[in-house]
N, C-alpha and C positions, 0 to 999 in steps of 0.2 A: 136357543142356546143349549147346547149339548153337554158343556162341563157341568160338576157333581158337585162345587161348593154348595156348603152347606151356608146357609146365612146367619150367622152366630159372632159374636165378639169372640176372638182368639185372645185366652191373657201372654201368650209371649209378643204379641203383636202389640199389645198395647205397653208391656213390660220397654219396648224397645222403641216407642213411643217416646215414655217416661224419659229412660234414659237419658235418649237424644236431645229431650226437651232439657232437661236439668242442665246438661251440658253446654246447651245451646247459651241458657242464663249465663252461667258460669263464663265461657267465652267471654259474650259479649262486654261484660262488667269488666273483664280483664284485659278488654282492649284499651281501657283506660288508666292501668295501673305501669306505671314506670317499671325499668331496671328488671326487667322478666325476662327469663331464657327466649331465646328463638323460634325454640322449639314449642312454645307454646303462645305463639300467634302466625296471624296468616303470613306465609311465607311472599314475598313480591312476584310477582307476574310472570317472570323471566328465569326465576331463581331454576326451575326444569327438578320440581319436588314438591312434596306437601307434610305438612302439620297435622297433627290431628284436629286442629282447629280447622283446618280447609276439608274434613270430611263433615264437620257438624250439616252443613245443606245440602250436600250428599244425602247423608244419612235420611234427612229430613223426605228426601224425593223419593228415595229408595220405601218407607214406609207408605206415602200415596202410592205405589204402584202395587205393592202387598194388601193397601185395604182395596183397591178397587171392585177385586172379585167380590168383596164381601156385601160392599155400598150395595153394588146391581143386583145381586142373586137378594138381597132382603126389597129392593122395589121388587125385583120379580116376585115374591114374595106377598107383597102388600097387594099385588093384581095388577102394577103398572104396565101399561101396553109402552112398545118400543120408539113410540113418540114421545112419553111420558119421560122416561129415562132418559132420551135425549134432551128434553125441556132441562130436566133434572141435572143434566152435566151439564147444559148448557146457561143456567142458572148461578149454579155454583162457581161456573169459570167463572163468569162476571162480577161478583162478588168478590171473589181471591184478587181481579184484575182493579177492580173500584180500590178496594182497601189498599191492595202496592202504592196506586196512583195517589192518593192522598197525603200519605207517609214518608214518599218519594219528597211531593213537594212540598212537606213540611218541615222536612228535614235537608232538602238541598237549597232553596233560594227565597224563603220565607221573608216576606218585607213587615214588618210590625204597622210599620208608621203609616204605609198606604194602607194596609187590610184595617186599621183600625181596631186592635186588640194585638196582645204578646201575644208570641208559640205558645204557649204551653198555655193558656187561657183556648187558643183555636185546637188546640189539638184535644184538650180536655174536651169540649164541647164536640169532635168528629168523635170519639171513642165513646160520649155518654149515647150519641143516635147510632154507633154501629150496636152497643150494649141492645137498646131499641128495637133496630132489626135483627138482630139475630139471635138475640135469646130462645132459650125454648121456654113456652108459657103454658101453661097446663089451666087456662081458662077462654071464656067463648069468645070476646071481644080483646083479642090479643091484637087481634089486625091493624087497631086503631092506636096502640104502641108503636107497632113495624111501620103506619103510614107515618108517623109522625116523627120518626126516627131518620127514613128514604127525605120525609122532607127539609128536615135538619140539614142532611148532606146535601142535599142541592144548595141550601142556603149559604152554606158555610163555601161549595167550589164557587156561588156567585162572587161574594166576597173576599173568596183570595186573591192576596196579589203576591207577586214575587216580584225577584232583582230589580235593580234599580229603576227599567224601565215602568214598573206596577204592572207587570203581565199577568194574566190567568194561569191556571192548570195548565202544564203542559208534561206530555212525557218524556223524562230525562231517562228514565228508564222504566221496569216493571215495579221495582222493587221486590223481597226476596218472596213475599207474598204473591204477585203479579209473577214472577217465575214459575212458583208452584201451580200456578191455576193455568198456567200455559201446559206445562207437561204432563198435568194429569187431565186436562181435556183431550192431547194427542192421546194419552195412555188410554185412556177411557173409550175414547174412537177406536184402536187398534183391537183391542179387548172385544170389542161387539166386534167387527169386522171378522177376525178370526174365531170367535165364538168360543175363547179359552181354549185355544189349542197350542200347546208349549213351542210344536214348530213354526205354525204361523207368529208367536210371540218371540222367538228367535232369530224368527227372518225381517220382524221390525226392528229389532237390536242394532242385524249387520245394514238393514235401512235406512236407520239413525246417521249409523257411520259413513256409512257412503256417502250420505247425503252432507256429513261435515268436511269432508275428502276433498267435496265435489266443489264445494263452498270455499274453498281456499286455495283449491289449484285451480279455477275458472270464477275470475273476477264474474257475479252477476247479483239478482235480487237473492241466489242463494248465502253470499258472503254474510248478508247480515243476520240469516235465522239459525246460521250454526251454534249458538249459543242453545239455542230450543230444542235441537236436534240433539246434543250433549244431555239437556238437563231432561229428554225424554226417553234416552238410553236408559240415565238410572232408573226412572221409575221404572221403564219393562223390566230391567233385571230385578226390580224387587217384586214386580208384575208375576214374571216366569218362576221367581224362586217360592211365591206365594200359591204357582199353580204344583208345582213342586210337590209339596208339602200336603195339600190340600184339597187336591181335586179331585182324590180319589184312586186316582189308575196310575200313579205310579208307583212300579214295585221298586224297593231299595230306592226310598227318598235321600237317605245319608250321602249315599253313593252317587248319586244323580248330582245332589245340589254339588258335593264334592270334584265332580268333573266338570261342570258350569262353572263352582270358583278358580277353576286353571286354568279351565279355555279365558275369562274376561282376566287371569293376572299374564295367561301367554300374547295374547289379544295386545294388550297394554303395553308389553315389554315391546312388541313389533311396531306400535304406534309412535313408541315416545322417541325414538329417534330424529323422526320426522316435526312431531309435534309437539315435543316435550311435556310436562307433568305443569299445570299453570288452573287453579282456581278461578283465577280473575278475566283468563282466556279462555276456559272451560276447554279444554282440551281433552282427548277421551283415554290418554292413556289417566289423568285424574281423574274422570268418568269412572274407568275399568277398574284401577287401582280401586276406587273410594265404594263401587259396586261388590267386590270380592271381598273389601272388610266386613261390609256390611254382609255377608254371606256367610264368612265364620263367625260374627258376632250373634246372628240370628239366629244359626242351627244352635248355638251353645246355651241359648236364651232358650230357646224351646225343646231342647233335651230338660233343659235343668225343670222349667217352670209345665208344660204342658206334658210331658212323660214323665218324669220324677214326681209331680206336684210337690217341687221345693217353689212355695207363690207365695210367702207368708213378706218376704223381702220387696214387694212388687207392691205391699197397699198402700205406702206411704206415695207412691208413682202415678197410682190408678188415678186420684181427680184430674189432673195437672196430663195424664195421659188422652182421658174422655174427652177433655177439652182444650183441645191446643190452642186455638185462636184467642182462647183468654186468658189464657199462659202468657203467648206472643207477646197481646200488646197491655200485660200489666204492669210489668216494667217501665214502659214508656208512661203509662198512666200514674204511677209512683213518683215518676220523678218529674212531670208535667205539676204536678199536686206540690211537692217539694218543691218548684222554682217561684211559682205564684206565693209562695209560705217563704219566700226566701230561706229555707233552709238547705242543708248539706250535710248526709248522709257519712261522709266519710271528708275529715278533713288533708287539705291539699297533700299536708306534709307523711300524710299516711299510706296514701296513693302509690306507689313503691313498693317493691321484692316481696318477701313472705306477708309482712303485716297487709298489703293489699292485696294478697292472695289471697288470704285468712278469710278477707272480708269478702271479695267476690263468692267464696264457696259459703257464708251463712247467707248472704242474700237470695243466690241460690235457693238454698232449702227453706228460706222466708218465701221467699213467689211462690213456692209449691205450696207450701203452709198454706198462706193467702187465698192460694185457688180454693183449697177444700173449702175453705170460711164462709167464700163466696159461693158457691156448690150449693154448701147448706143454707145459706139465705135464697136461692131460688136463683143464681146467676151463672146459669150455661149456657154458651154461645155455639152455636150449628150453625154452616152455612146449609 
């Protein structure tokens, strides 16, 4: 590998982590509240626009492709040989695709009465063996948690059933977990192939696109991965904007990144005619669009925090940033614990305009809270 990153934790990277994550909470809780602007939920499929809620998993993919130079250059780092790293991505997809697929079918066609236990009793018990495997343990017989955890999950997909027929596991889709771990294993491929080089990282971009072009004006097996192909755009452009910034050999980074966010908003404008702006279809002019926010969100993040060192705003973000996958699914764990306790968080009649605004954004800043809590008692999740 011939690029210059350095292998270090960036705090505007994890600043923009934070964010996205917080945000991410936020959304979600407010997909449940009545009588809300438009403007702040995902727009319909068709609508040919988006929300800032339809950049939150943008955002989220755009960050995988900014850490990836960092993940590799610290295995290279550690002395891992280029098998190693590949085990290493190719470990980790599985992981991201295992956890979607669970989630997926615990939330789409869960049958109680065949599996023999409520959701939220099955889903507590998937989230206590993923805690299992993927903590990090800072003692010698950790392994014998992690096995014990893998065997949970096998137990638990024996026993599922779903729809009426009592089915198994099946994929209905990735889930947004099973997303991520698809385009940061392309991104991660693409990366070593070109050996961090911005033009070969460029020329995957308009590869991306072509190949979603290709996927919709010739009926084949390509129709179906255009989806993958969209959500692997964004990580390379957070790929290329993270080599940008970072790798050393480019002079006038401002200016660089600045010409990269017009070529993906001129990019976008020439797409969307064709294929209009659609979250739900993943279409690349919201690709490009939700790529170019993330581009002035990022440089303005890392002027402020990484060259000013204005970071003091950034610590309340840092645990909840370290660790996103138990961000993710605390949420779900909170209120899996809440349905078993027959309790309710927020009552029906409250669920509505401001007063359920109010409340998505404290719970928000409680999951963050939480993380740290958990943090300090010894509980971070690594894939």
């Amino acid at each position: 590998m011939t690029e210059q990153i350095v292998p270090r934790r960036i705090l505007s990277i994890d600043a923009l982590r934070g964010i996205t994550i917080l945000v991410m909470i936020f959304v979600n809780e407010l997909a449940g509240i009545r009588d809300i602007p438009q403007w702040a939920k995902h727009l319909p499929a068709d609508a040919n626009g988006m929300t800032f809620v339809d950049m939150v998993f943008p955002a989220f993919l755009f960050i995988v492709g900014m850490s990836v130079p960092f993940a590799i250059r610290n295995r290279v780092a550690k002395g891992d040989s280029l098998w190693q790293i590949l085990l290493h991505i190719g470990f980790r997809t599985l992981g991201l695709l295992v956890l979607g697929l669970f989630m997926v079918n615990a939330e789409t066609d869960y049958n109680p009465v065949a599996t023999g236990m409520p959701a939220a009793a099955w889903s507590l018990l998937f989230y206590a063996c993923v805690i299992l495997v993927w903590n990090v343990y800072r003692f010698k017989y950790a392994w014998l948690l992690r096995a014990l955890g893998a065997i949970g999950l096998l137990a638990l997909a024996v026993v599922f059933r779903g729809g009426e027929d009592a089915h198994g596991m099946q994929v209905h889709w990735w889930g947004i977990l099973g997303l991520i771990g698809w385009a940061y294993l392309f991104t991660s491929l693409f990366y070593l192939v070109v050996r961090g080089q911005k033009t070969g990282i460029a020329a995957a971009i308009l590869g991306c696109l072509v190949f979603f072009v290709a996927g919709k004006e010739w009926e084949s097996w390509l129709s179906g991965q255009t989806g993958h192909a969209v959500h692997t755009c964004i990580a390379l452009c957070g790929l290329f904007l993270s080599q940008v910034f970072f790798d050393g050999r480019t002079g006038r980074p401002y200016l660089v990144a600045a010409i990269f966010t017009l070529v993906l908003l001129v990019v976008g404008s020439v797409l969307r005619p064709a294929y209009t702006i659609s979250k739900i279809w993943a279409t690349p002019s919201w690709a490009l669009y939700s790529a170019a926010s993330c581009c002035i969100l990022y440089t303005i993040v890392y002027w402020l925090t990484d060259v000013k060192g204005h970071n003091g705003w950034t610590t309340f973000l840092r645990p909840a940033a370290a660790n996103p996958l138990l961000t993710y699914i605390l949420p779900a764990i909170i209120y899996s614990l809440l349905s078993l306790a027959g309790f309710q968080l927020l009552p029906d009649a409250w669920r509505t305009g401001l007063p359920g605004a109010l409340y998505c954004v404290l719970f928000a800043l409680a999951v963050m809270g939480v993380v740290k809590l958990l943090n300090r008692a010894g509980i971070r999740l690594q894939l």
